[in-house]
C-alpha positions in Angstrom: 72.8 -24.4 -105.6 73.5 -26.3 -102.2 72.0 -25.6 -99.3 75.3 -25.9 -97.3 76.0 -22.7 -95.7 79.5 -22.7 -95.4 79.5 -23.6 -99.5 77.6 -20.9 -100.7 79.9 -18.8 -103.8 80.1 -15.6 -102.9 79.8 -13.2 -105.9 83.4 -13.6 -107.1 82.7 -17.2 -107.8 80.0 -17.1 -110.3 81.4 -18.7 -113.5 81.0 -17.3 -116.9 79.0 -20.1 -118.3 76.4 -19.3 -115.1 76.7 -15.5 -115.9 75.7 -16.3 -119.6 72.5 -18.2 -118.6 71.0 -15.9 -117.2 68.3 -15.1 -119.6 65.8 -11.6 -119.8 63.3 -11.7 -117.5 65.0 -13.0 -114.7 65.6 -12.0 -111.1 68.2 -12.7 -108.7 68.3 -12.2 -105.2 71.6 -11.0 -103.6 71.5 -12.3 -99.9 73.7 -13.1 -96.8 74.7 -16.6 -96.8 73.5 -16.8 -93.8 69.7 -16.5 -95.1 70.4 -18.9 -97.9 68.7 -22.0 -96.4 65.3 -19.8 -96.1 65.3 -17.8 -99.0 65.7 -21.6 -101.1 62.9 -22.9 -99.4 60.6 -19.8 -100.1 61.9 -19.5 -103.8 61.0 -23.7 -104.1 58.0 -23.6 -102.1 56.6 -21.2 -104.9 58.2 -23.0 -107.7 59.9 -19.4 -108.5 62.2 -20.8 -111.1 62.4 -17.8 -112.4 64.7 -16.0 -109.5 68.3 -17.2 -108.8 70.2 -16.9 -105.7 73.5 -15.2 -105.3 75.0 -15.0 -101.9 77.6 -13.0 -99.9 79.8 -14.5 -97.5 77.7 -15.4 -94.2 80.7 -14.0 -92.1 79.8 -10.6 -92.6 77.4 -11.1 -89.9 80.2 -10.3 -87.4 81.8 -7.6 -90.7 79.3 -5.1 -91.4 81.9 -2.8 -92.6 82.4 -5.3 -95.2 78.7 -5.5 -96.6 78.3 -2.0 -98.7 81.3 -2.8 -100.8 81.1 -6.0 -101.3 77.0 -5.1 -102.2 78.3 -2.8 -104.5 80.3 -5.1 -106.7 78.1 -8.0 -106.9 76.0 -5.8 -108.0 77.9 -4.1 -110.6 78.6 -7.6 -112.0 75.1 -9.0 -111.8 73.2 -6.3 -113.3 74.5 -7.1 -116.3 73.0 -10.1 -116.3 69.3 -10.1 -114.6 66.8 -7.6 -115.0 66.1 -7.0 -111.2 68.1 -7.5 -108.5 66.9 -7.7 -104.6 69.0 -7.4 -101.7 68.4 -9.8 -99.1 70.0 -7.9 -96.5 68.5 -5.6 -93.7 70.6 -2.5 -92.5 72.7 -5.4 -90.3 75.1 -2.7 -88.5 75.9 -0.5 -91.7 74.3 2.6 -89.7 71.8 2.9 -92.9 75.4 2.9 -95.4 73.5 -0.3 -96.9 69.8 1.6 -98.1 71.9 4.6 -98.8 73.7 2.3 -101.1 70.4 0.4 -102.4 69.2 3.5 -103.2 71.8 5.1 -105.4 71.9 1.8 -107.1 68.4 1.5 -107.7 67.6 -1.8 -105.9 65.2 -2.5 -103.5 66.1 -4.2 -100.2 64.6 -5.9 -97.0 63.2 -3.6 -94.8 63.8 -3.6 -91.3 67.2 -3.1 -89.1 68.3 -6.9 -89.0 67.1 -10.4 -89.9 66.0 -10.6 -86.1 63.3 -8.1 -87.1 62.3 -9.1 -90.1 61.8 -12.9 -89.1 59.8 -11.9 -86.4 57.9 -8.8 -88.3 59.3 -5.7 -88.2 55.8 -4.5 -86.1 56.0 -7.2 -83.8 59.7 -6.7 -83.5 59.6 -3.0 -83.1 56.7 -3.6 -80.2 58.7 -6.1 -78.1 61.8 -4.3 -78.4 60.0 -1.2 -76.4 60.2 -3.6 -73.2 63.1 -6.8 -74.3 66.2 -5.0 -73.2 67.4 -8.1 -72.2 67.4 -10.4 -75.1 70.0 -12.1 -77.0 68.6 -13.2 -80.1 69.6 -16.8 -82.3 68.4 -17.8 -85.6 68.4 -21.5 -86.9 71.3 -20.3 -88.9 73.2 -19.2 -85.7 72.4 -21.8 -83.5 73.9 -24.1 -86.1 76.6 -21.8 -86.3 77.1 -21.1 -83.0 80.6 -22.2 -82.5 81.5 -20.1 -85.6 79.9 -17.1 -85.2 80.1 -16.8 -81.7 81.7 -18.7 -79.4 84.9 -18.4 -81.4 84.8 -15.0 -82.3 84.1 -13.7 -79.0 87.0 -15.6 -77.6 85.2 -18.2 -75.2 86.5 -21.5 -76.5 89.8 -20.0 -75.1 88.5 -17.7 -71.9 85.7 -18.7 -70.6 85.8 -16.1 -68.2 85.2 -13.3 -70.4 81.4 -14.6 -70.3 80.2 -12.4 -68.0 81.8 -9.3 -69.9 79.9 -10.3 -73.0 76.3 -11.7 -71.3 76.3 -10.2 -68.3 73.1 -7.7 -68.9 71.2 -10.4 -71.1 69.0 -12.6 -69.5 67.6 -14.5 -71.4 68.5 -16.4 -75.2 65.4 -15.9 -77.5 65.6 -18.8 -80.1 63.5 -17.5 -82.9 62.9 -20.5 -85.0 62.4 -20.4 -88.4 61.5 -24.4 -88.5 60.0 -26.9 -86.7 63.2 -28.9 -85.8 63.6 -30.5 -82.4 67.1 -31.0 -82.6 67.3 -27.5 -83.0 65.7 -26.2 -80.6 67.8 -29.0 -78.0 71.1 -27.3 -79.9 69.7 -23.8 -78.7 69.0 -24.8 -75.3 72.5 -26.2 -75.3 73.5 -22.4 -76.2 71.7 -20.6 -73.9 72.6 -22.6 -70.4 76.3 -22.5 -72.4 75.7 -18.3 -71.9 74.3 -19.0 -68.4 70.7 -17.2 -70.2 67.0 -18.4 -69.7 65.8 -19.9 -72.6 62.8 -19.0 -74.8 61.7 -20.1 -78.3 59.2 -18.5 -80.9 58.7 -20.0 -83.6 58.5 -17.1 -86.2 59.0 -19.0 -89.6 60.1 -16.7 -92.1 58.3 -13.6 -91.4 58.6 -10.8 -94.0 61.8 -12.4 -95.7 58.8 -14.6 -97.1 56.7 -11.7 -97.8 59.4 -10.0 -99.3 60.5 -12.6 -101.6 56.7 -13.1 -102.7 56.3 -9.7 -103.8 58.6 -10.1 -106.3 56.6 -12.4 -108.1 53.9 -9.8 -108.2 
């Protein structure tokens, strides 16, 4: 599967011949696109052959509406395939709709109210958050799609002017890091003087999307 996130299938695109080997015993992992790079390099790093990857369209990021039933029919169409199927996804704005959903389907999903948390840990996450009011919070995926997911959709390659509206209470860009990449980190400093925010960067790696994806192995 290609690391490219903008050519990830999404679950329509799965061809029969891929449907049909898939053999017993195996597990897939139904994700965001936008998690795709990480969750390939945890799966590798542990030589889990064993697990595929299926993922949803990375977009949904900014469409949260969209997530629950397009979870539900991947899911309808994968399970007849795999004999376990985890949902790389936290709540990400479905106002708990998403674990409701994991629940009456039977799957087990990522705990934690967005990949912001879980990268960092949700108990380290859940500690700052009692005092960073002020954060606005990238990913490697995001800074690399920052145009995209963004700058675009928020309007500001066309009015500038509506910065203030947007960032006005943030005050500083938190760039949590997920590798050691220098030219990423440059691209999120780009991003954050670009939102007129002070920049800080943590390098979390994958926090407990790694963990998560480990256990299944268990």
């Amino acid at each position: 599967m290609s690391q490219d996130d903008t050519q990830l299938p999404s679950a329509d695109a799965l061809t029969t011949e891929g449907l049909e080997a898939a053999k017993s015993g195996r597990i897939v992992v139904l994700a965001c696109g936008a998690l795709a790079r990480e969750i390939l390099d945890v799966l590798a790093s542990n030589n889990f052959d064993h697990i595929d990857l299926q993922c949803l369209p990375a977009i949904f990021h900014n469409h949260p509406e969209k997530i629950v039933p397009a979870v539900e029919k991947a899911v309808g169409e994968l399970r007849q395939h795999y004999d376990e199927i985890f949902l790389a996804y936290a709540d990400c704005g479905t106002g708990g709709q998403l674990q409701a959903a994991a629940d009456r389907l039977g799957i087990e999903m990522i705990a934690g109210p967005h990949c912001y948390s879980f990268f960092e840990g949700n108990d380290t996450f859940a500690r700052r958050s009692e005092t960073e009011f002020t954060a606005f919070y990238l990913t490697d995926f995001l800074v690399r799609q920052f145009e995209a997911f963004v700058w675009k959709p928020l309007g500001l390659d066309r009015h500038p002017e509506l910065r203030d509206m947007y960032f006005g209470h943030y005050e500083k860009l938190v760039y949590q890091a997920q590798t050691e990449d220098p030219e990423l980190t440059e691209k999120a400093k780009d991003c954050a003087k670009r939102l007129g925010l002070e920049f800080e960067r943590r390098f979390t790696g994958y926090g407990d999307l790694k963990t998560a994806l480990q256990s299944l192995d268990d």
